[in-house]
C-alpha positions in Angstrom: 41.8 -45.9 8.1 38.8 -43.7 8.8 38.8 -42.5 5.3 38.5 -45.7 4.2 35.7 -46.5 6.5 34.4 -43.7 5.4 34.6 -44.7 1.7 32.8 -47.9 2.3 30.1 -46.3 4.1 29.6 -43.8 1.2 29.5 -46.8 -1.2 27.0 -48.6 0.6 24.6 -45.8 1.1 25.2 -45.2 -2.4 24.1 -48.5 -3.8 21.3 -48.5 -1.0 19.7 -45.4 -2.8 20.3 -47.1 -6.3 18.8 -49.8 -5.3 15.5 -47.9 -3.9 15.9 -45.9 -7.0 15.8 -49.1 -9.0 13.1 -50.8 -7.3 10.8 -47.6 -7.0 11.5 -46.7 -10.7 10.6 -50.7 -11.5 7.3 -50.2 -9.3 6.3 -47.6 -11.0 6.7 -48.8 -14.3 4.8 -51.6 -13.4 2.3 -49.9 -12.2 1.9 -47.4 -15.8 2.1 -50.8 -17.6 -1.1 -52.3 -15.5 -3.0 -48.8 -15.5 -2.5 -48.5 -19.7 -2.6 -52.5 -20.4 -6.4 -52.4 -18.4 -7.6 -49.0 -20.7 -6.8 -50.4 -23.6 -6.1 -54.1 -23.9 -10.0 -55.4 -25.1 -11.4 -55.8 -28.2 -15.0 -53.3 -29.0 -18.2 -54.5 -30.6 -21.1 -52.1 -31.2 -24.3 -53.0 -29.5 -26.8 -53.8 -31.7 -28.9 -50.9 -29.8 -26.9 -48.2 -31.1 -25.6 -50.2 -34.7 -27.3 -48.8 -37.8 -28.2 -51.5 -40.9 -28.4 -49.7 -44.3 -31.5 -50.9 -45.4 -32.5 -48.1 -42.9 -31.1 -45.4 -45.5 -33.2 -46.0 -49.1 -30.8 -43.6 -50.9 -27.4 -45.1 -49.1 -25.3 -47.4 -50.6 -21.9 -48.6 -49.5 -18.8 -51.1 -50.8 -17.3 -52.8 -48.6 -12.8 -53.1 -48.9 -10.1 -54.5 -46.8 -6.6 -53.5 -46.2 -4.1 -53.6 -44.2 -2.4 -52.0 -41.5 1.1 -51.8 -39.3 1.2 -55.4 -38.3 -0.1 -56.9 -41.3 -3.7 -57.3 -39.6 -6.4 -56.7 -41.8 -8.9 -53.6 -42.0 -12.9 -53.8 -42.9 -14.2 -50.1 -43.9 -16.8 -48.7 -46.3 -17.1 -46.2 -48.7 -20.4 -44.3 -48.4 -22.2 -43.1 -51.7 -25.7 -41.7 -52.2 -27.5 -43.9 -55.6 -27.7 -40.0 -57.4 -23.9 -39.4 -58.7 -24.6 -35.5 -58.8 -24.7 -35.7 -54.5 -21.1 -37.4 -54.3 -18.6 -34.6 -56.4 -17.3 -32.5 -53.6 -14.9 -34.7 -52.1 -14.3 -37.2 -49.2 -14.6 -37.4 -45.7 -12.4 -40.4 -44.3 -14.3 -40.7 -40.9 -12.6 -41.9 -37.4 -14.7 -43.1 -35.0 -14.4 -43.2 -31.3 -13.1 -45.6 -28.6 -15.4 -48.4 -26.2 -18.6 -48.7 -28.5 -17.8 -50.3 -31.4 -17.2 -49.7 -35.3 -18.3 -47.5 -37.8 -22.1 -48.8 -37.9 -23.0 -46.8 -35.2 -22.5 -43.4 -37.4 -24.5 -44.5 -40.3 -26.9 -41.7 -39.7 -24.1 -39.3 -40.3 -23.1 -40.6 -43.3 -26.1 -40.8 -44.6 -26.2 -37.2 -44.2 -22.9 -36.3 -45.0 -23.2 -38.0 -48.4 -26.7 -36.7 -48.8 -24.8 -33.5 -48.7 -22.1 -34.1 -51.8 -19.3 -36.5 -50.4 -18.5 -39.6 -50.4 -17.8 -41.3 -47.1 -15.1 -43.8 -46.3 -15.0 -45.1 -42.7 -13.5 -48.3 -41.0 -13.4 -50.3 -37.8 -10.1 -49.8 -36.4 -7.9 -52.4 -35.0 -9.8 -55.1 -32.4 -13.1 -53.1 -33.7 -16.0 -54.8 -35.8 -15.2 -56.8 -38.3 -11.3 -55.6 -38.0 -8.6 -58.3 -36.9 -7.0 -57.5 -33.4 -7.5 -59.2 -30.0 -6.9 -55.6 -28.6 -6.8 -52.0 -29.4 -3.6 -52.2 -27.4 -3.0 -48.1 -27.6 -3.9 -44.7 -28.3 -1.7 -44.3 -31.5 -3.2 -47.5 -32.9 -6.1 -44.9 -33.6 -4.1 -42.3 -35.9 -1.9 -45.0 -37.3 -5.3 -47.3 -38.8 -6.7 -44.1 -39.9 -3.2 -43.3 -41.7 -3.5 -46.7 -43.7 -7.3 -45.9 -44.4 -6.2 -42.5 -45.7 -3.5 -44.0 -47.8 -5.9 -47.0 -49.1 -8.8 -44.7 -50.0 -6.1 -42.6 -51.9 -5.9 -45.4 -54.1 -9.5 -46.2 -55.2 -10.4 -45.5 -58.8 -13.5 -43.9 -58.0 -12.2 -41.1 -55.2 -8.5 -41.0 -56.1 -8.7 -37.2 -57.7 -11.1 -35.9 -55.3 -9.7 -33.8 -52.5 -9.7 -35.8 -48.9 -10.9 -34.0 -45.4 -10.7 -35.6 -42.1 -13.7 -36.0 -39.2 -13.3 -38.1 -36.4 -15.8 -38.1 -33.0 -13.6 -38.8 -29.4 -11.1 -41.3 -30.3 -11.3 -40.5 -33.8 -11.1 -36.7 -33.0 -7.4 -37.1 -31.1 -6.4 -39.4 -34.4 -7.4 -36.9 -37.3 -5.3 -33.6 -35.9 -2.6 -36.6 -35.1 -3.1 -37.5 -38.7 -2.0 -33.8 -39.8 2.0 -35.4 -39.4 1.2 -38.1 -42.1 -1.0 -36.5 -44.6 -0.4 -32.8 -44.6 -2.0 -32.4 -47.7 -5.6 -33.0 -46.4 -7.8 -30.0 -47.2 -9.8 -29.9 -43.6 -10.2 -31.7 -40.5 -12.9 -32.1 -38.1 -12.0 -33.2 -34.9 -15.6 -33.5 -32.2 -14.6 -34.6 -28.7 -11.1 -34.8 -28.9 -7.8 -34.3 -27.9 -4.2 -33.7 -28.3 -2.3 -36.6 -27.5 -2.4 -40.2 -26.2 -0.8 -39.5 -23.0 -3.7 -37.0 -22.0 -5.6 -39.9 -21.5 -3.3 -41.7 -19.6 -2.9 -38.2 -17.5 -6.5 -38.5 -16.4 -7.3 -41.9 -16.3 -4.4 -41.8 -13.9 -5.5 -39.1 -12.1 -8.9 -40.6 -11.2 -7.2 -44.2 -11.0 -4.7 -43.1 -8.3 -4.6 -39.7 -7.7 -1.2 -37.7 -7.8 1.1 -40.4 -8.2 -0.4 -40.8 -11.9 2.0 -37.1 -12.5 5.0 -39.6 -12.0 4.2 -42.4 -14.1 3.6 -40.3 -17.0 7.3 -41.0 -18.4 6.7 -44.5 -17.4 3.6 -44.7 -19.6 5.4 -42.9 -22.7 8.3 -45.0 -22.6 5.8 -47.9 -22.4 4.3 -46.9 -25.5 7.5 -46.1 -27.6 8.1 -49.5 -26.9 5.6 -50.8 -28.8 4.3 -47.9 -31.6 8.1 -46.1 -32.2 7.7 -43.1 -33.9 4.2 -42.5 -33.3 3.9 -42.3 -29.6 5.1 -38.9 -29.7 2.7 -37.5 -32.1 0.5 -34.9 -30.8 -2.3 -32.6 -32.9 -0.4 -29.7 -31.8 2.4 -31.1 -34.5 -0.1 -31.6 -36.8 -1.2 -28.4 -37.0 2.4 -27.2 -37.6 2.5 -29.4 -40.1 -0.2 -28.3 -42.3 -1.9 -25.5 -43.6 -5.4 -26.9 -43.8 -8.8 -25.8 -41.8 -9.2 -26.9 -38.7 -12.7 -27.5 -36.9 -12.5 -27.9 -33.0 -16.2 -29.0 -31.6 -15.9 -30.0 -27.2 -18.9 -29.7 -24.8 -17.4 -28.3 -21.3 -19.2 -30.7 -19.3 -17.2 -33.7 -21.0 -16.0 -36.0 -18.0 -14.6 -38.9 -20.3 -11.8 -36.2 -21.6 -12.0 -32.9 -20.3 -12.0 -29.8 -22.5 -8.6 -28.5 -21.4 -7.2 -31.7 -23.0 -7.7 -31.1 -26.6 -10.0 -27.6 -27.3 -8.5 -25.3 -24.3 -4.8 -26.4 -25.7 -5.4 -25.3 -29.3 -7.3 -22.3 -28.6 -4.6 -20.9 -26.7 -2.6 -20.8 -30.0 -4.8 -20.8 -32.5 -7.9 -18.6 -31.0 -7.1 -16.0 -33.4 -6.5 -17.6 -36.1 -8.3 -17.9 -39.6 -7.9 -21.4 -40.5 -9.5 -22.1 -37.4 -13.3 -22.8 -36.1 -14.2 -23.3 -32.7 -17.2 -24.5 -31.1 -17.6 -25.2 -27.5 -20.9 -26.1 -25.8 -21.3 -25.1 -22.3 -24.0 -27.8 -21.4 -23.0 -31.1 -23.4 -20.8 -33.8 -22.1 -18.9 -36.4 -24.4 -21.9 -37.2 -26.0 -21.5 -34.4 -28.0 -23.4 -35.9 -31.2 -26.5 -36.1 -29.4 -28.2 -32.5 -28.8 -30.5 -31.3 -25.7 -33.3 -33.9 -26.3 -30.7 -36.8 -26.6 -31.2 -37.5 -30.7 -28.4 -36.7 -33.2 -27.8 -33.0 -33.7 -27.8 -32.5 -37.3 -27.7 -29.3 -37.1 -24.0 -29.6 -35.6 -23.3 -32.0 -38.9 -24.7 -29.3 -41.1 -22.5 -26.8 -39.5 -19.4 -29.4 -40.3 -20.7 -29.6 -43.9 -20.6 -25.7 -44.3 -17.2 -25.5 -43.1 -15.6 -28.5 -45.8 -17.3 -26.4 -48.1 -15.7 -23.3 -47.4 -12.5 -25.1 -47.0 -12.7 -27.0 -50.5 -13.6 -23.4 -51.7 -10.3 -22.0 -50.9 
């Protein structure tokens, strides 16, 4: 009899805790849903303060193309050519830009510059960006995924099939072209200005500042989120792509950066790769995320002409 009772009170205790369990676990998940739905579920337009036209660049002339990408909606971008065909034969720089402003239009200048410098230029609005279809960006990995369907379109125009490809992306764009490294290998260098290793990093912080420690335990419940709704590549991180590949790799971060902190993305690679030859770092110990900008708050060319040295030296190889 008193094992018995026993029995029953072990059961009940038992399905007491798994119902706690249950109800914490479904709290929880609710609460990684809300935290990653509200970071990411808004569509971007660039303010017409910070948006370039071209009739601003004499020499700068553009196409505009379309195509698609993982749910059939379609992609705006632009391939970027000086007028002079002698100043586009090195190769091309598929751009990435970042997340919360906007587009492409607001890195005109670069390209500009970039192109003025021997490549062509092919950058996009990436899902829920621009002129890009989307209601919402909806995730981190929408980033590297778009910029894996740019990569493969560009691969297919007449004009810049043959020439070799190199990645540069700025915050947003930074995490997706090391991310990138797991589809397309075969890129010849990679640029990555503000970035970092992988979409839950963001979530990790974001969290952090949201809700303090508890945002440690909804990690898993954020990932699994994810998986549910980008598969395969919510578990892409640059640190794979590096393994991946055997191309250059150019890590830019300023150490006062509050929107993604340096540990996330630079700190993590140079632990590995500090010492190693395919890889440039630069870290600046007084800029923030604006990391384009220099001292006196205009873009730092000098930063892009750095950039431009080291695709040379990569196509060079």
């Amino acid at each position: 009899m008193k094992k018995t009772k026993t029995k029953r009170i072990v059961s009940i205790v038992a399905i007491v805790l798994a119902v706690l369990l249950i109800g914490g676990s479904v709290g929880l998940y609710c609460l990684a849903v809300s935290i990653y739905d509200g970071s990411f579920n808004y569509r971007c337009t660039t303010d017409e303060e910070i948006s370039f036209d071209i009739s601003e660049f004499p020499t700068l002339t553009r196409e505009r193309h379309t195509f698609t990408s993982d749910k059939g909606q379609t992609l705006v971008g632009y391939l970027y050519e000086q007028a002079d065909p002698e100043m586009r034969e090195k190769g091309v720089i598929v751009f990435a830009h970042g997340l919360g402003a906007g587009g492409q239009t607001g890195y005109m200048d670069i390209f500009n510059y970039l192109t003025e410098n021997g490549y062509y230029v092919f950058a996009y609005d990436a899902t829920a960006n621009d002129e890009s279809e989307g209601d919402v960006i909806g995730g981190l990995p929408q980033g590297y995924i778009d910029l894996d369907h740019a990569i493969n379109y560009a691969g297919t125009l007449e004009e810049i099939k043959d020439l070799p490809f190199v990645l540069m992306g700025y915050s947003w764009g930074g995490m997706s072209v090391v991310n990138a490294l797991n589809y397309h290998p075969d890129v010849k260098a990679v640029a990555s200005l503000a970035g970092w290793n992988k979409s839950m990093n963001l979530i990790d912080y974001r969290g952090c500042q949201m809700v303090g420690g508890v945002a440690k335990l909804l990690l898993p419940f954020a990932s699994i989120y994810e998986y549910t709704m980008y598969g395969k590549y919510a578990f892409s991180t640059g640190m794979k792509g590096f393994q991946n590949s055997d191309c250059n790799v150019m890590i830019v971060h300023g150490e006062q950066d509050d929107t993604i902190p340096i540990r996330y993305g630079y700190d993590t690679y140079f632990k590995k790769y500090g010492n190693d030859d395919r890889f440039t770092f630069k870290k600046y110990p007084d800029r923030d995320h604006s990391l384009l900008e220099n001292e006196d708050g205009v873009r730092d060319f000098e930063l892009m002409a750095e950039i431009v040295a080291f695709f040379d030296r990569s196509l060079a190889k």
